[in-house]
PDB file of N, CA, C and O in Angstrom:
ATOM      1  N   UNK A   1       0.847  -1.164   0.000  1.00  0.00           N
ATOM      2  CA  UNK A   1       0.000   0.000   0.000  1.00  0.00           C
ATOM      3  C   UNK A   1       0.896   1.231   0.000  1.00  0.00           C
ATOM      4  O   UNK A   1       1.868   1.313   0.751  1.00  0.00           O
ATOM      5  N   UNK A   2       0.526   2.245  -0.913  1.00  0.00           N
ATOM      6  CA  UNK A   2       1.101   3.357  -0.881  1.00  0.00           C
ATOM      7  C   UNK A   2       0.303   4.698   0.236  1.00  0.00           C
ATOM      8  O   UNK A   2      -0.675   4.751   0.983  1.00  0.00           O
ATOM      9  N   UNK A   3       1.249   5.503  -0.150  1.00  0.00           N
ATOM     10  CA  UNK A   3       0.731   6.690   0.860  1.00  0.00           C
ATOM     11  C   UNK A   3      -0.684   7.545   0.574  1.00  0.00           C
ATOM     12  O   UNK A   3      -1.112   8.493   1.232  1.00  0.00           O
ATOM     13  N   UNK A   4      -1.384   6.807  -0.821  1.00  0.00           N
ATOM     14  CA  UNK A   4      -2.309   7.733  -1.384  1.00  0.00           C
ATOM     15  C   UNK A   4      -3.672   5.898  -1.124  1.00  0.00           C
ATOM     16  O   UNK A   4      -4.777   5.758  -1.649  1.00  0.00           O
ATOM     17  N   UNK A   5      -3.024   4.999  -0.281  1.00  0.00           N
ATOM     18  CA  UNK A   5      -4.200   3.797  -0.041  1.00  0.00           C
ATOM     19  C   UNK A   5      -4.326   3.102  -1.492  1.00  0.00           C
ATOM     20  O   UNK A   5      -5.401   2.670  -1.909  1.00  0.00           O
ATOM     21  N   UNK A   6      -3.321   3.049  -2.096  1.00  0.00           N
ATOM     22  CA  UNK A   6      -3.335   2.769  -3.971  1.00  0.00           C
ATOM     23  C   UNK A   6      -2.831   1.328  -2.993  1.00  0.00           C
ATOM     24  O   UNK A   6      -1.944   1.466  -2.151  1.00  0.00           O
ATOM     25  N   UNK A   7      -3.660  -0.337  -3.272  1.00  0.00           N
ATOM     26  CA  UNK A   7      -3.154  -1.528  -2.767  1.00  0.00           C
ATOM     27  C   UNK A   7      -2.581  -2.373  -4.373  1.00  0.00           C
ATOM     28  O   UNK A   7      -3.415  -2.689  -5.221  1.00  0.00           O
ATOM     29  N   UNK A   8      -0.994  -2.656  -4.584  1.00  0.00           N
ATOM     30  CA  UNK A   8      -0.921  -3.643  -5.389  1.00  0.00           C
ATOM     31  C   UNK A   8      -0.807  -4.935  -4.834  1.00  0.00           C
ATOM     32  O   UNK A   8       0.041  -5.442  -4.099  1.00  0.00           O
ATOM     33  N   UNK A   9      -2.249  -5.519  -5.543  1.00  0.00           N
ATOM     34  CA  UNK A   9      -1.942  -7.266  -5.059  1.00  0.00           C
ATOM     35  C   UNK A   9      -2.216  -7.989  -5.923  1.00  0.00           C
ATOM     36  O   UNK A   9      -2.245  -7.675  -7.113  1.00  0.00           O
ATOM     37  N   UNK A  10      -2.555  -9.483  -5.287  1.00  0.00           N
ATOM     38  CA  UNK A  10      -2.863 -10.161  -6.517  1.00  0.00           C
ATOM     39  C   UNK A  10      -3.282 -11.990  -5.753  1.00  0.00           C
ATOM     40  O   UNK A  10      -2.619 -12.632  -4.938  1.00  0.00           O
ATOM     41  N   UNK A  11      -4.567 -12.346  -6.417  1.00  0.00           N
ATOM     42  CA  UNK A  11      -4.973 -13.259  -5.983  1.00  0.00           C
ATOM     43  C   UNK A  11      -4.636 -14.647  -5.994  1.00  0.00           C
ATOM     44  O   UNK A  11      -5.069 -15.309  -6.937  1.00  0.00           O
ATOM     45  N   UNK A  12      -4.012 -15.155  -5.208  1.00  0.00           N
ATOM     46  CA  UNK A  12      -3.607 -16.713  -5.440  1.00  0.00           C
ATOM     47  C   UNK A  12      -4.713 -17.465  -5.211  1.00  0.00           C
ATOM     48  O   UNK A  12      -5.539 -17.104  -4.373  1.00  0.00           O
ATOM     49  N   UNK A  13      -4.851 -18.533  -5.884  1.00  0.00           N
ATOM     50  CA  UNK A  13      -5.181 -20.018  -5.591  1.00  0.00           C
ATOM     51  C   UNK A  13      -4.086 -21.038  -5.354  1.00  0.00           C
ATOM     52  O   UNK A  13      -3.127 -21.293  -6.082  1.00  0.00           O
ATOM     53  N   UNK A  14      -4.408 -21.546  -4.239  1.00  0.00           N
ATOM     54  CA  UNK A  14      -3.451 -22.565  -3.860  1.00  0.00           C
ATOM     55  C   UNK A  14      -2.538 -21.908  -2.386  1.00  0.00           C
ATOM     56  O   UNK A  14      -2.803 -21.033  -1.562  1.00  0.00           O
ATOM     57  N   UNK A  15      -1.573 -22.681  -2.556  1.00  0.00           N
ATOM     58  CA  UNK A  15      -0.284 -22.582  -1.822  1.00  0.00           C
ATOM     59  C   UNK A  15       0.308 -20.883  -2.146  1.00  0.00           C
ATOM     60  O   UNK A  15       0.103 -20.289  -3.204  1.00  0.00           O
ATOM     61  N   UNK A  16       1.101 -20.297  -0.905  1.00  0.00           N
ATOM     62  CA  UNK A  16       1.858 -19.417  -1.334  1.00  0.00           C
ATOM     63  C   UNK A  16       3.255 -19.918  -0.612  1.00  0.00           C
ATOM     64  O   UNK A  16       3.514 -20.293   0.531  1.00  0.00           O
ATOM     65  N   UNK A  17       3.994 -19.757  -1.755  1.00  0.00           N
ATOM     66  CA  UNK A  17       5.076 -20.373  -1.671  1.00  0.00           C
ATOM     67  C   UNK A  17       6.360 -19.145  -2.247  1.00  0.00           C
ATOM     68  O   UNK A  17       6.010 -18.140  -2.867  1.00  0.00           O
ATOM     69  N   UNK A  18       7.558 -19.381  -1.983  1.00  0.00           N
ATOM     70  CA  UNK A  18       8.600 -18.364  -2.605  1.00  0.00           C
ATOM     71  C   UNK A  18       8.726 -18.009  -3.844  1.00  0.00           C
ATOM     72  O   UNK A  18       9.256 -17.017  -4.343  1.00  0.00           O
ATOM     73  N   UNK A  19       7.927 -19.352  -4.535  1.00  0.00           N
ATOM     74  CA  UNK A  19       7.935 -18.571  -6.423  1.00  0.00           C
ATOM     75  C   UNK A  19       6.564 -18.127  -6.181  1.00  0.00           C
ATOM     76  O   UNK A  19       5.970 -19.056  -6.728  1.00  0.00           O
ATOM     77  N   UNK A  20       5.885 -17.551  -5.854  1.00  0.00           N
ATOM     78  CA  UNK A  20       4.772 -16.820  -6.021  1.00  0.00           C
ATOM     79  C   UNK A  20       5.466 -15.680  -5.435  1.00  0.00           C
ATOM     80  O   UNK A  20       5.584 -14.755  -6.239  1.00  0.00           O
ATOM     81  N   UNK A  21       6.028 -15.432  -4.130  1.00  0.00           N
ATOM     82  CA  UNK A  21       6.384 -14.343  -4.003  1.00  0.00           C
ATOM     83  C   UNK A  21       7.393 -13.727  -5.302  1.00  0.00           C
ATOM     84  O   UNK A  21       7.061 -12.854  -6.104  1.00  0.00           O
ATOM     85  N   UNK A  22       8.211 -14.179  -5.266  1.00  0.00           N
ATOM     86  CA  UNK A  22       9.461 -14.010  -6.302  1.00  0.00           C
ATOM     87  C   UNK A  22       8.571 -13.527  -7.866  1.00  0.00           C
ATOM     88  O   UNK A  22       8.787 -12.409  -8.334  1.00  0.00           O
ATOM     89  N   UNK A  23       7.844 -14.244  -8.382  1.00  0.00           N
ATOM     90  CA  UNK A  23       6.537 -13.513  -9.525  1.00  0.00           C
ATOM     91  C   UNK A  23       6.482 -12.618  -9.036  1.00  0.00           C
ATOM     92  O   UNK A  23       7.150 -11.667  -9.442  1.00  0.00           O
ATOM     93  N   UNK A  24       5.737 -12.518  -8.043  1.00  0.00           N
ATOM     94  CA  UNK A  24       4.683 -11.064  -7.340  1.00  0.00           C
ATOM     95  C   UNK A  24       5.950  -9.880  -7.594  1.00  0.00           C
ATOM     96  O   UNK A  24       5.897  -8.994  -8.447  1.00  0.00           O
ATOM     97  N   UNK A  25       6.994 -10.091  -6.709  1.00  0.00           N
ATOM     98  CA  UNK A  25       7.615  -8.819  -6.708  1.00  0.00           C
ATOM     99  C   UNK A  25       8.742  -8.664  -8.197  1.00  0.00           C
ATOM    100  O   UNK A  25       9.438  -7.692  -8.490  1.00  0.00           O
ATOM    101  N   UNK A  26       8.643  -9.597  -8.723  1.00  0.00           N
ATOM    102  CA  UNK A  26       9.402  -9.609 -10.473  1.00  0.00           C
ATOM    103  C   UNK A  26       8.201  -8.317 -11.202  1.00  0.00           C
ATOM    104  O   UNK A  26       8.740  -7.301 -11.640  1.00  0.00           O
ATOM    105  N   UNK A  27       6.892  -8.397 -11.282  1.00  0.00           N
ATOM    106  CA  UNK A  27       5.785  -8.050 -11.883  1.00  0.00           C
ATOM    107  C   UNK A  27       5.869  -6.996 -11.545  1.00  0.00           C
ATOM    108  O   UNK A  27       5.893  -6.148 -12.436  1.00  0.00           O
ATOM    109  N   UNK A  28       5.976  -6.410  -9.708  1.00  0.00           N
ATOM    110  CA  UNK A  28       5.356  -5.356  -9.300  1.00  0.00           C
ATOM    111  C   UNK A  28       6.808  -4.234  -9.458  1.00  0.00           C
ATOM    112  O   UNK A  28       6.624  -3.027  -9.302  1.00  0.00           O
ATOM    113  N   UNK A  29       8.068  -4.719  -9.741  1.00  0.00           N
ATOM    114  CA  UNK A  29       9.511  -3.704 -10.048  1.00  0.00           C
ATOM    115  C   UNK A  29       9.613  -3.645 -11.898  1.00  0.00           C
ATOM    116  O   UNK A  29      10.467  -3.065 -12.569  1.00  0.00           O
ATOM    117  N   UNK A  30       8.752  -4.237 -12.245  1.00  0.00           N
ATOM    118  CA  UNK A  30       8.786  -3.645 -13.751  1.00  0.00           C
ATOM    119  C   UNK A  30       8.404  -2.107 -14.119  1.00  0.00           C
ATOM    120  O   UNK A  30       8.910  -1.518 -15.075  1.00  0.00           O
ATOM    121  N   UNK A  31       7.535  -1.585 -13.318  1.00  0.00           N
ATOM    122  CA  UNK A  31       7.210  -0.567 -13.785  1.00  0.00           C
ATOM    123  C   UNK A  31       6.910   0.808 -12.455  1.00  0.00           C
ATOM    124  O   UNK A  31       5.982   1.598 -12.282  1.00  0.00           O
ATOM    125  N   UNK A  32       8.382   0.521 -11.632  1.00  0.00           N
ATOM    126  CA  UNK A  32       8.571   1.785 -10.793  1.00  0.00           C
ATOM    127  C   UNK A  32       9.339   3.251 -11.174  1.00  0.00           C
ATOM    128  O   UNK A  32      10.429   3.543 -11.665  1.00  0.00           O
ATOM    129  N   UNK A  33       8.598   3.729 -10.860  1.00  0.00           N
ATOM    130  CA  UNK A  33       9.380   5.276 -11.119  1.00  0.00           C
ATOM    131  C   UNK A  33      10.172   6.030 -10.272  1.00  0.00           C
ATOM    132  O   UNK A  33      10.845   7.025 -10.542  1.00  0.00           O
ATOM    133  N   UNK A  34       9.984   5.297  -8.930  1.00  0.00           N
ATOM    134  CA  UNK A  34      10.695   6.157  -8.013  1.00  0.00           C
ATOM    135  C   UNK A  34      11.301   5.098  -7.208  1.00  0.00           C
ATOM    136  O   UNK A  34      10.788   4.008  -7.464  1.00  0.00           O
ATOM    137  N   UNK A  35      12.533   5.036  -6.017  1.00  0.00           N
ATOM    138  CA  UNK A  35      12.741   4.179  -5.431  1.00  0.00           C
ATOM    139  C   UNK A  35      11.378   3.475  -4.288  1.00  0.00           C
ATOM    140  O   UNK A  35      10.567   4.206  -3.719  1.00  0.00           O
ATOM    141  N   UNK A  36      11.391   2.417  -4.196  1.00  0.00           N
ATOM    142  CA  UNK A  36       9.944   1.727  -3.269  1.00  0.00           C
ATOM    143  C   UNK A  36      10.754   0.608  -2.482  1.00  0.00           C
ATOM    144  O   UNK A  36      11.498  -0.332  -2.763  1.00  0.00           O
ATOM    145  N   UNK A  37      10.280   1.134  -1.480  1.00  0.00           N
ATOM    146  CA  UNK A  37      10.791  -0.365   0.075  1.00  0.00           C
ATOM    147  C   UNK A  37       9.458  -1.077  -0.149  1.00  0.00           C
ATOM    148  O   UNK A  37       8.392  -0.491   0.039  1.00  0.00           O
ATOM    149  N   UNK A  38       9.521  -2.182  -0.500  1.00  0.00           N
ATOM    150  CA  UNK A  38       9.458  -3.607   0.151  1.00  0.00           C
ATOM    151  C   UNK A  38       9.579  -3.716   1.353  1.00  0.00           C
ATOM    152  O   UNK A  38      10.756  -3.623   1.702  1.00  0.00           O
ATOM    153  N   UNK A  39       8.543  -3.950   2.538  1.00  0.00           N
ATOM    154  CA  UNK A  39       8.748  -4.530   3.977  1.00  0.00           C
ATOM    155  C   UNK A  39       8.390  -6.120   3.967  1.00  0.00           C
ATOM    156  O   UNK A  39       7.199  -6.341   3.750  1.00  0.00           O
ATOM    157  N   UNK A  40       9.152  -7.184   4.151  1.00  0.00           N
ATOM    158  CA  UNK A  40       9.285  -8.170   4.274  1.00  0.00           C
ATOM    159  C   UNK A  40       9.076  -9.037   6.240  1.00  0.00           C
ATOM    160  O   UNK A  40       9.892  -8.816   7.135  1.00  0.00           O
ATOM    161  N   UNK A  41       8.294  -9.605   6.348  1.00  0.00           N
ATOM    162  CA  UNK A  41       8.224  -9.822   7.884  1.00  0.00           C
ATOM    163  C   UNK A  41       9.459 -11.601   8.430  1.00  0.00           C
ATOM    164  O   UNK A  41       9.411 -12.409   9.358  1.00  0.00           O
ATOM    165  N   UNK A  42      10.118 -11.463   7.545  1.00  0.00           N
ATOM    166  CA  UNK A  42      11.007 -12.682   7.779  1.00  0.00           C
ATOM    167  C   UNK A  42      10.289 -14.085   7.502  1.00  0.00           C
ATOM    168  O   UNK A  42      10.845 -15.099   7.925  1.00  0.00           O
ATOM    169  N   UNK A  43       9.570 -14.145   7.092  1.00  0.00           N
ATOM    170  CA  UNK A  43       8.468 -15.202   7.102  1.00  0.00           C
ATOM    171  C   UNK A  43       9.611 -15.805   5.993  1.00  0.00           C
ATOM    172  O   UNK A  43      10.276 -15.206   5.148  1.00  0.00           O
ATOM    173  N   UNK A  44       9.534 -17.707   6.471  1.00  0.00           N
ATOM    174  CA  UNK A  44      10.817 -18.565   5.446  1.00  0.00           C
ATOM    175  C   UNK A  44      10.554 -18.273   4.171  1.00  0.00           C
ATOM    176  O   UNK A  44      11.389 -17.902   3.346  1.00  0.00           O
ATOM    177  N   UNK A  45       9.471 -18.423   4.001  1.00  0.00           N
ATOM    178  CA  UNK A  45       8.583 -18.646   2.556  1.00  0.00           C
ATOM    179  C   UNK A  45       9.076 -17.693   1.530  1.00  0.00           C
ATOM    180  O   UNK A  45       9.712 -17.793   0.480  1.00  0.00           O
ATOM    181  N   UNK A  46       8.459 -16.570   2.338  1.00  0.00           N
ATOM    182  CA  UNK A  46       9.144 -15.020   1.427  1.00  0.00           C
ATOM    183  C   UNK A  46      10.193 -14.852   1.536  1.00  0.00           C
ATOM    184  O   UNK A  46      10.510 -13.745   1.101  1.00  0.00           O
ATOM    185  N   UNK A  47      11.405 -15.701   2.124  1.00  0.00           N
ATOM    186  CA  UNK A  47      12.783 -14.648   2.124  1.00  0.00           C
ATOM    187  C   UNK A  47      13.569 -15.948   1.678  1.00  0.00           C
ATOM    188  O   UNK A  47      14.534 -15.592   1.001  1.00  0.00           O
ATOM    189  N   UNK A  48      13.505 -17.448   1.821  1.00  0.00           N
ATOM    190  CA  UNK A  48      14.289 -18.182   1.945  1.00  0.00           C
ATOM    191  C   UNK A  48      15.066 -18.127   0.373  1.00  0.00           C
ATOM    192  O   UNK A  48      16.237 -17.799   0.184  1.00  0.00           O
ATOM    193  N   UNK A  49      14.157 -18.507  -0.586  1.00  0.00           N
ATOM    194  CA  UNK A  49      15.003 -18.102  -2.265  1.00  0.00           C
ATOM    195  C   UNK A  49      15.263 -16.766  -2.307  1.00  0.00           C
ATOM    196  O   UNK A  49      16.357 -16.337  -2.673  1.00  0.00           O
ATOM    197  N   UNK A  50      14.279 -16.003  -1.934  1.00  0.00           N
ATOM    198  CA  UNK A  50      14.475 -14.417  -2.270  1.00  0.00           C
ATOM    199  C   UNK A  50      16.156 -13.698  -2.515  1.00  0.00           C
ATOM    200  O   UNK A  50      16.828 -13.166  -3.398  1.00  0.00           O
ATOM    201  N   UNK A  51      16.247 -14.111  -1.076  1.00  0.00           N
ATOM    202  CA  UNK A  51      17.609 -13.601  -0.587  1.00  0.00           C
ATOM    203  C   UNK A  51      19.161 -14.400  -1.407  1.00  0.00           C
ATOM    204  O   UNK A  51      20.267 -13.898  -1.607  1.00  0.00           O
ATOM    205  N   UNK A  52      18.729 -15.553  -1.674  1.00  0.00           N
ATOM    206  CA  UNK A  52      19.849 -15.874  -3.104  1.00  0.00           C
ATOM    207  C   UNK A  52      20.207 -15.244  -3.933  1.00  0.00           C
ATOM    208  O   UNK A  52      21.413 -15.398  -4.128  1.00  0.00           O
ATOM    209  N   UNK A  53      19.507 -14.210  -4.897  1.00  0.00           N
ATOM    210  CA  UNK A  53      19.540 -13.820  -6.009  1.00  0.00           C
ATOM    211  C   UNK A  53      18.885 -12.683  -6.384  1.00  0.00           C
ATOM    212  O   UNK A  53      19.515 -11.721  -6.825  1.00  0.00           O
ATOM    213  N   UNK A  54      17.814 -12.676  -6.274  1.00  0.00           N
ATOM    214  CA  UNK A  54      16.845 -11.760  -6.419  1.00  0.00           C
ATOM    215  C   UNK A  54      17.253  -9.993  -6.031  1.00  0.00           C
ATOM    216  O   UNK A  54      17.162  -9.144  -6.917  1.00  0.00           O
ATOM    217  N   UNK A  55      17.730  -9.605  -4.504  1.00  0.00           N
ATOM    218  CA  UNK A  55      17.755  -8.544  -3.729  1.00  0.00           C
ATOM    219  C   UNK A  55      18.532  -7.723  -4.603  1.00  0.00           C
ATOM    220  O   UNK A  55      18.051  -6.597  -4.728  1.00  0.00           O
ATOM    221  N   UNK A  56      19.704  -7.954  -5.321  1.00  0.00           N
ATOM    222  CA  UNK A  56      20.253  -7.445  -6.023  1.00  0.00           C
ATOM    223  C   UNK A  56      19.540  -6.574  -7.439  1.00  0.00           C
ATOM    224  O   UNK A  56      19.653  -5.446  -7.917  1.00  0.00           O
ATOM    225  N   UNK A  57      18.613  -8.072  -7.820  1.00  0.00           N
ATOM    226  CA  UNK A  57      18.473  -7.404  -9.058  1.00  0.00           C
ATOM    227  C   UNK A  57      16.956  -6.243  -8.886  1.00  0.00           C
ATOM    228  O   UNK A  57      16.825  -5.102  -9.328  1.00  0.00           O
ATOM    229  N   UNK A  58      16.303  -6.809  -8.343  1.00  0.00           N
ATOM    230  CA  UNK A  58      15.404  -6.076  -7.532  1.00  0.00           C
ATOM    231  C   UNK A  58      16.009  -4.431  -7.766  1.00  0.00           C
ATOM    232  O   UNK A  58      15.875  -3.644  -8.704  1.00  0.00           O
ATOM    233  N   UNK A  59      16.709  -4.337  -6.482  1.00  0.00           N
ATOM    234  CA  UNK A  59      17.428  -2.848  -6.230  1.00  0.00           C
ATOM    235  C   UNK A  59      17.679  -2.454  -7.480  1.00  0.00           C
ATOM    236  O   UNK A  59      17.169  -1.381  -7.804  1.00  0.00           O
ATOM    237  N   UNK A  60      18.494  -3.170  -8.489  1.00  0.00           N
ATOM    238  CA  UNK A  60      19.091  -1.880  -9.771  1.00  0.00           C
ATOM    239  C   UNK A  60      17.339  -1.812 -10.523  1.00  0.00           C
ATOM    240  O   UNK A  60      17.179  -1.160 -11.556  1.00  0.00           O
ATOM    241  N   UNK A  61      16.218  -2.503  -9.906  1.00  0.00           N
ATOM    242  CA  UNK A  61      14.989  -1.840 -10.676  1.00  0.00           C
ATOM    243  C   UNK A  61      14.270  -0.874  -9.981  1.00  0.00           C
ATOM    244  O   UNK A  61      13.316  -0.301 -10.508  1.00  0.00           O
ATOM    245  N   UNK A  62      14.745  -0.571  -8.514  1.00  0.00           N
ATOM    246  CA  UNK A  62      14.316   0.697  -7.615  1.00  0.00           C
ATOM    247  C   UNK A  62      13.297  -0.005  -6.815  1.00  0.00           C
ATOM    248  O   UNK A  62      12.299   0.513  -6.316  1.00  0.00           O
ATOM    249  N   UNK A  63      13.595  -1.032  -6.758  1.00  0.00           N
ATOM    250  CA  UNK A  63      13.018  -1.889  -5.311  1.00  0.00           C
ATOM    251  C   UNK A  63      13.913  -2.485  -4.281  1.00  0.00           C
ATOM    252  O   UNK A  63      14.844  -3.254  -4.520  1.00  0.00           O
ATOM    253  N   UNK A  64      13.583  -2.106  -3.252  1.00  0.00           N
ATOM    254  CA  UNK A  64      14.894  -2.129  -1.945  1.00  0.00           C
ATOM    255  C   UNK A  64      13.162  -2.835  -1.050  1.00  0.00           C
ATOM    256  O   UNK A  64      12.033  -2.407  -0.810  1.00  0.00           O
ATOM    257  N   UNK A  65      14.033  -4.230  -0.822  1.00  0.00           N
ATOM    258  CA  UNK A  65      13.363  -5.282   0.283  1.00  0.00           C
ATOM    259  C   UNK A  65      13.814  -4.703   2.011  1.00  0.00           C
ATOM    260  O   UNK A  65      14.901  -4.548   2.568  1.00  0.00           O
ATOM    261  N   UNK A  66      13.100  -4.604   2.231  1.00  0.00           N
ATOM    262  CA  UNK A  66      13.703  -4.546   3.915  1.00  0.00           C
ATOM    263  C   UNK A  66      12.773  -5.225   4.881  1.00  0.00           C
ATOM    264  O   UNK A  66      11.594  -4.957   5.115  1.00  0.00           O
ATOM    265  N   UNK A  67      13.689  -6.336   5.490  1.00  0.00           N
ATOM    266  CA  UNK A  67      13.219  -7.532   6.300  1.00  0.00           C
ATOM    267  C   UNK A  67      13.279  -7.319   7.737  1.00  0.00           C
ATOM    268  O   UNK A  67      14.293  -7.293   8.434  1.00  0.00           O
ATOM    269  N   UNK A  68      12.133  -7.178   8.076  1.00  0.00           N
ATOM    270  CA  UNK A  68      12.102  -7.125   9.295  1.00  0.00           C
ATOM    271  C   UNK A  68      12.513  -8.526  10.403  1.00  0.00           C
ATOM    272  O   UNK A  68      12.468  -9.723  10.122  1.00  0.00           O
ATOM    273  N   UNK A  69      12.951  -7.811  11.850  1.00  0.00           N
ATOM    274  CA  UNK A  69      13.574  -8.488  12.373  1.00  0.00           C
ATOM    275  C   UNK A  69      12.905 -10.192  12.898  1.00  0.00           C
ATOM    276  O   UNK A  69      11.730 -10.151  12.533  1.00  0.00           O
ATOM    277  N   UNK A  70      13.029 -10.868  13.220  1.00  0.00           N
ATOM    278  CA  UNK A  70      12.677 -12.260  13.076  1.00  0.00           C
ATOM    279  C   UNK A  70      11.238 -11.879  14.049  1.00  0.00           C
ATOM    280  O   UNK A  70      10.316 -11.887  13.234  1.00  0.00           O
ATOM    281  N   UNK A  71      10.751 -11.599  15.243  1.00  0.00           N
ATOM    282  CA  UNK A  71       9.741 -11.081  16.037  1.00  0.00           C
ATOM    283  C   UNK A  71       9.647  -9.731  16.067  1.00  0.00           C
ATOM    284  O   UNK A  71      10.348  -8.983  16.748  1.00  0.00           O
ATOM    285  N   UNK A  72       8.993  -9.499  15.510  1.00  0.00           N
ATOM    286  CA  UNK A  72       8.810  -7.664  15.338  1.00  0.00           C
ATOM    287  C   UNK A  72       7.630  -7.660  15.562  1.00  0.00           C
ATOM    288  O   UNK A  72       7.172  -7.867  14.438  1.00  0.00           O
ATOM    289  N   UNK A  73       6.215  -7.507  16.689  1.00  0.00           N
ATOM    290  CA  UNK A  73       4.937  -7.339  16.267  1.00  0.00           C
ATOM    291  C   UNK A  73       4.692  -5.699  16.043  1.00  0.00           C
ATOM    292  O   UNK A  73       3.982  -5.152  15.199  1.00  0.00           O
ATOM    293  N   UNK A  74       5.588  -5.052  17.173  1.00  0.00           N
ATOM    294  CA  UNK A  74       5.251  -3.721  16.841  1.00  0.00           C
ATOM    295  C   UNK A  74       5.868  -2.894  15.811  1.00  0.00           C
ATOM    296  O   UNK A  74       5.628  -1.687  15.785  1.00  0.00           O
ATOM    297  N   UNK A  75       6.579  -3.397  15.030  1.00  0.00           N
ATOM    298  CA  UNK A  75       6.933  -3.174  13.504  1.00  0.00           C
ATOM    299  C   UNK A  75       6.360  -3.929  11.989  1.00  0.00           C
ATOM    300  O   UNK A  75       6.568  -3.877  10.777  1.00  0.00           O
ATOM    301  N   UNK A  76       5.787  -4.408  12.662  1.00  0.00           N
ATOM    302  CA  UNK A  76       4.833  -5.380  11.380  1.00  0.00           C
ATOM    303  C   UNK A  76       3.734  -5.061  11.676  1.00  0.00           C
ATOM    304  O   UNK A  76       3.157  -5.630  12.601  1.00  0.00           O
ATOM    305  N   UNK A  77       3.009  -3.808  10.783  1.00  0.00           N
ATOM    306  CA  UNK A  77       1.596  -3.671  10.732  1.00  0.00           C
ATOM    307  C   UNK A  77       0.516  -4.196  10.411  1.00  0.00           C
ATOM    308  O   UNK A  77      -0.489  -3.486  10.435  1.00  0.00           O
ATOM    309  N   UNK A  78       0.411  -5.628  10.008  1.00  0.00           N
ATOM    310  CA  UNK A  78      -0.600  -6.355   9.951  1.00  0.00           C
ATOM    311  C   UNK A  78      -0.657  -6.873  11.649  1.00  0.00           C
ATOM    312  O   UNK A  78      -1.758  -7.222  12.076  1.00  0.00           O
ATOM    313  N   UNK A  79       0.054  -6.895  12.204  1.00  0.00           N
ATOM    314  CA  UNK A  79      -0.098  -7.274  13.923  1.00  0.00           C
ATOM    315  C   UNK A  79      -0.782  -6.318  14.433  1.00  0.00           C
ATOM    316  O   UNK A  79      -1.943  -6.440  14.823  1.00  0.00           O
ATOM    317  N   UNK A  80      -0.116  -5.287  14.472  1.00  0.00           N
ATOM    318  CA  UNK A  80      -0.548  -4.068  15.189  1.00  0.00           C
ATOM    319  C   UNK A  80      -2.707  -3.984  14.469  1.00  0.00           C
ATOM    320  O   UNK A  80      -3.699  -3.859  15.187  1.00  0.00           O
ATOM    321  N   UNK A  81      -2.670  -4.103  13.071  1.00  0.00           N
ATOM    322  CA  UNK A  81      -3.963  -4.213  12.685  1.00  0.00           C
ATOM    323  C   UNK A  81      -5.115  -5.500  13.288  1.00  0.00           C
ATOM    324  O   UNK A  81      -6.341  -5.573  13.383  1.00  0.00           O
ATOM    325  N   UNK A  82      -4.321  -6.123  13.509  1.00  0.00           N
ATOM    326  CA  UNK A  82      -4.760  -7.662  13.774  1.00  0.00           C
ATOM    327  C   UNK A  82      -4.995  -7.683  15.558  1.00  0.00           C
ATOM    328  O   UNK A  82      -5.880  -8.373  16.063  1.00  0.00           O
ATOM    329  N   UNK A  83      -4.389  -7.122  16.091  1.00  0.00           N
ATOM    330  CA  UNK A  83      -4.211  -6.185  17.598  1.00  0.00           C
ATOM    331  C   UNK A  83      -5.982  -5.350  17.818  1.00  0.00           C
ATOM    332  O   UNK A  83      -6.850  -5.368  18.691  1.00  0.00           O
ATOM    333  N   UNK A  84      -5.846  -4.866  16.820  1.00  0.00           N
ATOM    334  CA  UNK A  84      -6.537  -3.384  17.063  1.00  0.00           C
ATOM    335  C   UNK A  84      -8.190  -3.743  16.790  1.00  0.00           C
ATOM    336  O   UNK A  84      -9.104  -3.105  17.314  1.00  0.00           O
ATOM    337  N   UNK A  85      -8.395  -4.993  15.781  1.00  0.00           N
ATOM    338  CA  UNK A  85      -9.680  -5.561  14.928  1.00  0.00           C
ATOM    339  C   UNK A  85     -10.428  -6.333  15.989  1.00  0.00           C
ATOM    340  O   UNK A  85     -11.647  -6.390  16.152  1.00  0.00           O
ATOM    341  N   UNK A  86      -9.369  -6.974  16.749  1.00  0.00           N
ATOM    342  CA  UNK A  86      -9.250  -8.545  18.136  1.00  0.00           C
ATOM    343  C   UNK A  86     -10.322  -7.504  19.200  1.00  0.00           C
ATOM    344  O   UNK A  86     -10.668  -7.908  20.310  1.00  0.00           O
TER     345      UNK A  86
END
């Protein structure tokens, strides 16, 4: 989500697994104009291939991943949302 509530997503069926993430964010750095963080919550799934290969090429397309620390609830805003709904 951006600062103007603009959400890019995208609907799976099935499993989400590291090549779905790895698609998702291949698709969503094709067409940035400005530099964009990626917040990542350490979750294996999303980071375990990611972090092989990807982070690099990512960045020279103006996407910078930043992984939050292994237990972060009060830095991972789906908690804090998930907190607040409870």
């Amino acid at each position: 989500m951006n600062r103007k509530n603009e959400l890019c997503y995208e609907i799976v069926k099935g499993y989400i697994n590291s090549e779905v993430v790895i698609n998702f964010l291949d698709k969503f750095s094709l067409n940035l104009s400005k530099i964009t963080v990626f917040i990542m919550d350490n979750y294996s799934i999303q980071t375990r291939d990611c972090r092989l290969n990807k982070f690099e090429e990512w960045k020279s397309k103006q996407l910078e991943i930043f992984c939050l620390p292994t237990y972060s609830p009060k830095q991972n805003i789906m908690e804090i949302y998930q907190i607040l709904i409870d």
